[in-house]
Structures are given as structure tokens and as C-alpha cells.
C-alpha positions as CSV (number, residue, x, y, z in Angstrom):
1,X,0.0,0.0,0.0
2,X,1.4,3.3,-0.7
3,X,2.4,6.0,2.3
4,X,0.7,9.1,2.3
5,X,4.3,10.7,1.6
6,X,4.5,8.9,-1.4
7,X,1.2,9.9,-2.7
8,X,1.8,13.9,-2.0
9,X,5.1,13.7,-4.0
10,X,3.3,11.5,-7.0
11,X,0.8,14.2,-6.6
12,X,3.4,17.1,-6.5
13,X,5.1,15.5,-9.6
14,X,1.5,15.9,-11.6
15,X,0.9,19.2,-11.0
16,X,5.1,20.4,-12.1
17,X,4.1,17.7,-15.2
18,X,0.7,19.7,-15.8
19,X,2.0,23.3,-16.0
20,X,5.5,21.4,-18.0
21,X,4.8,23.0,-21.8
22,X,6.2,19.7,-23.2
23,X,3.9,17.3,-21.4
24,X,1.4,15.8,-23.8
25,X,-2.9,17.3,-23.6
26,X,-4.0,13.8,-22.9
27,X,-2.0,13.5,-19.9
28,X,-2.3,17.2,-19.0
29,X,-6.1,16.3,-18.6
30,X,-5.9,13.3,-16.9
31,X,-3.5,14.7,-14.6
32,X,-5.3,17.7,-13.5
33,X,-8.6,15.3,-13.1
34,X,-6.7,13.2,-10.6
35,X,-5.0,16.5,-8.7
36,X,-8.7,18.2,-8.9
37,X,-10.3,14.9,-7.4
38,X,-7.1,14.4,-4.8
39,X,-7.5,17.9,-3.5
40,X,-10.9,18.5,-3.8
41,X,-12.6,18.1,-0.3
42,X,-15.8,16.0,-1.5
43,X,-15.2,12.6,-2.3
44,X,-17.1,10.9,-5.3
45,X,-17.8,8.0,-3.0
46,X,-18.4,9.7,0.2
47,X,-16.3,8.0,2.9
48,X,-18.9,7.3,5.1
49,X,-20.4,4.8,2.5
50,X,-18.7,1.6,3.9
51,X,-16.0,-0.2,2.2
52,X,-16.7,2.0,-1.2
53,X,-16.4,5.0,0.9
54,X,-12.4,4.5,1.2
55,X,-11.5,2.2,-1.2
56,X,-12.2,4.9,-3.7
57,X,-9.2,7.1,-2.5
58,X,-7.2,4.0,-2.7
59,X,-8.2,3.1,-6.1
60,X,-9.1,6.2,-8.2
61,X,-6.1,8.0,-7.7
62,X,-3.5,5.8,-8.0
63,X,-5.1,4.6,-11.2
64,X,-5.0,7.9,-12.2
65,X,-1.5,8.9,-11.7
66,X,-0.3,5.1,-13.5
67,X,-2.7,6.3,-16.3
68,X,-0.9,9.5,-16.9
69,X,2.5,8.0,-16.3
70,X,1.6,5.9,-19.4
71,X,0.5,8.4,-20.7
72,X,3.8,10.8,-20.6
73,X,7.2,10.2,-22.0
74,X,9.1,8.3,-19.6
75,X,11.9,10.7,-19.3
76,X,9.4,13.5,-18.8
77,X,7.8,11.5,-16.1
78,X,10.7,10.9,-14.4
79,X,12.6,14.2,-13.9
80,X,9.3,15.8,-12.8
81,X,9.1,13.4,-10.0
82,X,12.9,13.7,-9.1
83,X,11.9,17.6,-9.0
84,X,9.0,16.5,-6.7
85,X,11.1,14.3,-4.5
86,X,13.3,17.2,-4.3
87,X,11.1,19.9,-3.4
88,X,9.3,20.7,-0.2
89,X,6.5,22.0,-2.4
90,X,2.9,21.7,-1.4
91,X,0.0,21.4,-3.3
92,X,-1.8,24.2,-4.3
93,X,-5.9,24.0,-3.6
94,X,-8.0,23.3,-6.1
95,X,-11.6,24.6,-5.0
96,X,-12.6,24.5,-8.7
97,X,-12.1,20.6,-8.2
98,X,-14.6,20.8,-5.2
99,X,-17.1,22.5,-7.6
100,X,-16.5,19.6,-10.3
101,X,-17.2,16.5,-7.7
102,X,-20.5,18.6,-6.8
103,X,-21.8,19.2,-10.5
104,X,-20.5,15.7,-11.3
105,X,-23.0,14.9,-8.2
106,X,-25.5,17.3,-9.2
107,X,-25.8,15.6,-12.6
108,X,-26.4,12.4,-11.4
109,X,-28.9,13.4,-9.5
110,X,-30.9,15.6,-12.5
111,X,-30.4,11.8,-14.5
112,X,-32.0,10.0,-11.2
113,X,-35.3,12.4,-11.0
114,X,-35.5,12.0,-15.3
115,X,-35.3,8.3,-14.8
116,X,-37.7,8.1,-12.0
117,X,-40.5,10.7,-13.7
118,X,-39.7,8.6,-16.7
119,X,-40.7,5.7,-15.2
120,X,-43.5,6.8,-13.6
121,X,-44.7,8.5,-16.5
122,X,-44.5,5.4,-18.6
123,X,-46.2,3.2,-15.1
């Protein structure tokens, strides 16, 4: 299982490799979806849920750093995360993340009420 030092300096090293010009847009997106969804203070799962709750955390993200480190050139990869080793850096907050986790919410609620109205409708 990976220490929570470990996961702020793979974190660290995806924010330096999202504002790095030569970092490919595909990772660039993934990479600030995992930072938004790392920092934000709303879980997808909230944690309260049981077992889904937390597992999230220790699924989504580190799925979500290995997908952008496929996604970026290995050398790339790697000296942004020797430069995030190095640094005492912290993350910055992403509030903007927050406000995607509640819209992403939000959405699936509007999709729930359709569905059941739809159903009803049809009933």
C-alpha cells in the first residue's frame, strides 16, 4: 500500500508535469482530473459509504497517476518526479475541483429524478 508521503510527491510531480509545456494534452487532462479529485474536499464515494467510501481514495487515484504516467514520456515522467522528491513543495488547492465532484453529483442526481419521472410516467 502506498504511504501518504509517497502519494503527495506523486501528486506534486503531476501538478510540475501539468504546468511542464512539453507534457502531452491527454495526460495534461488526466492529470489535473486526478490532482482536482485528490484535492478536492468532496469525495465521489463519500467516505462514510462503507467499504466504497475508502476504497475509492485508494483506487481512483493511483489509477490515475499510473494512467498519466503511461501516458507521458518516460523521461518527462521521471525528472518531474525527481523535481517533486526534491522539493518541499505543497499542493496548491484546487476549489474549482470541489465545484467539479458537486456538478458531477448534481448531474447524477438531475439523471435520477429524469429516470424516475420517466418511469413513472410510462407506469
Amino acid at each position: 500500500m502506498i504511504d501518504k508521503r509517497a502519494l503527495l510527491t506523486y501528486l506534486i510531480a503531476l501538478w510540475k508535469l501539468f504546468k511542464h509545456p512539453q507534457t502531452p494534452r491527454a495526460a495534461k487532462w488526466v492529470a489535473i482530473a486526478v490532482l482536482a479529485y485528490a484535492a478536492s474536499p468532496i469525495d465521489l464515494i463519500p467516505d462514510f459509504i462503507p467499504v466504497l467510501g475508502l476504497l475509492d481514495d485508494l483506487i481512483l487515484i493511483p489509477l490515475g497517476v499510473a494512467l498519466v504516467v503511461r501516458l507521458t514520456p518516460r523521461p518527462l515522467w521521471e525528472a518531474r518526479l525527481l523535481e517533486a522528491k526534491a522539493s518541499a513543495q505543497q499542493l496548491p488547492r484546487l476549489w474549482w475541483g470541489a465545484l467539479f465532484v458537486v456538478a458531477v453529483w448534481a448531474a447524477l442526481l438531475v439523471l435520477l429524478a429524469w429516470w424516475v419521472a420517466h418511469v413513472l410516467a410510462a407506469a
